[in-house]
C-alpha positions in Angstrom: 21.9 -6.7 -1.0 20.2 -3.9 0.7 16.5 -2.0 1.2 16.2 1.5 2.3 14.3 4.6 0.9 14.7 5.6 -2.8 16.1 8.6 -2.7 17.0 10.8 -6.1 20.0 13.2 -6.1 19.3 15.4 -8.6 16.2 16.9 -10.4 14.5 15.9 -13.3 12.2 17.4 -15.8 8.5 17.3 -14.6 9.6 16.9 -10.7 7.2 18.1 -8.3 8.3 21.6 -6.9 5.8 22.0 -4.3 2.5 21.0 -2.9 -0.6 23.2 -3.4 -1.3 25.8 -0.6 1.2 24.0 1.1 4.9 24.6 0.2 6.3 23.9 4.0 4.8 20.3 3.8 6.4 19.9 0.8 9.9 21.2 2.4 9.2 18.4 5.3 8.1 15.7 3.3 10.6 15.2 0.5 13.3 17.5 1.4 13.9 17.2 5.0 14.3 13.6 5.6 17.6 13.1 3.9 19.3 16.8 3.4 20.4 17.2 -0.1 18.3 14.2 -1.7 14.5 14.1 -2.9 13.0 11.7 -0.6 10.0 9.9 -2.9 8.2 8.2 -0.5 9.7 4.4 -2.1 11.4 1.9 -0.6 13.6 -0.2 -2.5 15.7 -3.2 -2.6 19.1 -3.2 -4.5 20.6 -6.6 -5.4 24.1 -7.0 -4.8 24.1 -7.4 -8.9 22.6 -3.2 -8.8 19.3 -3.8 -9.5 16.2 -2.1 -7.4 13.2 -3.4 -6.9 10.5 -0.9 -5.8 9.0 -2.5 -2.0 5.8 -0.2 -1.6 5.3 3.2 -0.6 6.8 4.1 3.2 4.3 6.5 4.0 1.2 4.6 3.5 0.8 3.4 7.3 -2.8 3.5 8.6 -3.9 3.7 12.5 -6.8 1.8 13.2 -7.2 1.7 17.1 -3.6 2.9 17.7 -2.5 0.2 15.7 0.2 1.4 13.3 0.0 -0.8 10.7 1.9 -0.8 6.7 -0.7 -1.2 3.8 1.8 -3.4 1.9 2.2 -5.7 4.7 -1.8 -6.2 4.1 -1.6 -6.3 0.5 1.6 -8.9 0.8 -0.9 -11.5 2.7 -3.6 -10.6 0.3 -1.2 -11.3 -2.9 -0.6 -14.7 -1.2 -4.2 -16.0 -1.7 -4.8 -18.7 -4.6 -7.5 -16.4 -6.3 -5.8 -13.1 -6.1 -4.2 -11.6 -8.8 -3.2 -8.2 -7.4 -4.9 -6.1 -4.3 -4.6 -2.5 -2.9 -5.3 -1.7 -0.1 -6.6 1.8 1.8 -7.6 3.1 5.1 -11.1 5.8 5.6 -11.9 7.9 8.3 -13.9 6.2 10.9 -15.9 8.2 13.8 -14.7 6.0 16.4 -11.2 4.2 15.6 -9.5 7.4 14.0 -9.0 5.2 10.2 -11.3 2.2 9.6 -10.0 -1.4 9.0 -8.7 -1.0 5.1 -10.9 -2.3 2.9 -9.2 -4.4 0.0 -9.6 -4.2 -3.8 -8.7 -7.1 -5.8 -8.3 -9.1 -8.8 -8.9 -12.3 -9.2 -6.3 -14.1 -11.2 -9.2 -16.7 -12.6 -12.9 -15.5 -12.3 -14.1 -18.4 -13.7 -13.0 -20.2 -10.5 -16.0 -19.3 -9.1 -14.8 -18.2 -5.8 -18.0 -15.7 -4.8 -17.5 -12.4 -2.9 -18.6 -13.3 0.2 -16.4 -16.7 0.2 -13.4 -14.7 -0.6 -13.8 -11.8 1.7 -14.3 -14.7 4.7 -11.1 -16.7 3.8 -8.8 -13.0 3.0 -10.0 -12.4 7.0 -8.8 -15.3 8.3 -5.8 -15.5 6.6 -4.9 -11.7 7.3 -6.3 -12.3 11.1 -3.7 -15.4 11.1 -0.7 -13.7 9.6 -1.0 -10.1 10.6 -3.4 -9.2 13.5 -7.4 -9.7 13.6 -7.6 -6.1 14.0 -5.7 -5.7 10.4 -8.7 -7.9 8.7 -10.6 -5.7 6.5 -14.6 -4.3 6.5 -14.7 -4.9 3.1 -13.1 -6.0 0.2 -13.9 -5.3 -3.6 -13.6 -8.1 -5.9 -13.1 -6.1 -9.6 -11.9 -7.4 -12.8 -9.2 -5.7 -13.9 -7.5 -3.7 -10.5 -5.4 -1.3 -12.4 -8.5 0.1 -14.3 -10.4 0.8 -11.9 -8.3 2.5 -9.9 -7.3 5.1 -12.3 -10.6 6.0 -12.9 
């Protein structure tokens, strides 16, 4: 039983061989941090029986107020919530704070609960303020029917 960063030793068909106008990023993203493996940005967890379980992406911190803070920690309380299905969450530039508090897309897991917008956005706040930080609660959050959907669109 272990986590770390999923890291892939060889290549594979369809691998990403650099990053537009921007080959040294590339280089220092998924080359340098672990010489001689592709670093994909994953972490994992690997059961002492060999399985992996993918844990959310390692990059995807945001700083709001000098606040370093995971978006899978936020999604994790999210997730945790009666109504909720599924959630992503993302930071946005803000004038003042650097990233604004992420706002929160979601699915519910029963729509006909009746649990309105505004009701859910108030109780996701508290819980995240509880569990996390109140900075960490977000501006907004998107109640959708289908999460995955929407998102690719």
């Amino acid at each position: 039983n272990i986590s770390g960063a999923l890291c892939i030793s060889q290549a594979w068909p369809g691998m990403a061989r650099t990053i537009y106008n921007d080959h040294k990023r590339f280089l220092e993203t998924y080359l340098t941090p672990y010489p001689g493996f592709f670093f994909t940005g994953d972490g994992v967890y690997r059961t002492s029986e060999g399985y992996y379980q993918l844990t959310g992406r390692l990059d995807d911190i945001i700083n709001i107020s000098g606040h370093r803070l995971g978006t899978a920690e936020v999604e994790d309380v999210v997730n945790h919530h009666v109504a909720v299905a599924e959630s992503a969450v993302i930071g946005y530039p803000h004038e003042i704070k650097g990233e604004g508090k992420m706002p929160a897309f979601l699915s519910q897991k029963d729509l006909s609960w009746g649990y309105c917008t505004a009701t859910l956005t108030a109780e996701l706040r508290e819980l995240i303020s509880k569990k996390i930080a109140k900075y960490a609660a977000p501006e907004y959050v998107q109640v959708m029917c289908r999460l995955a959907q929407h998102l690719l669109q």
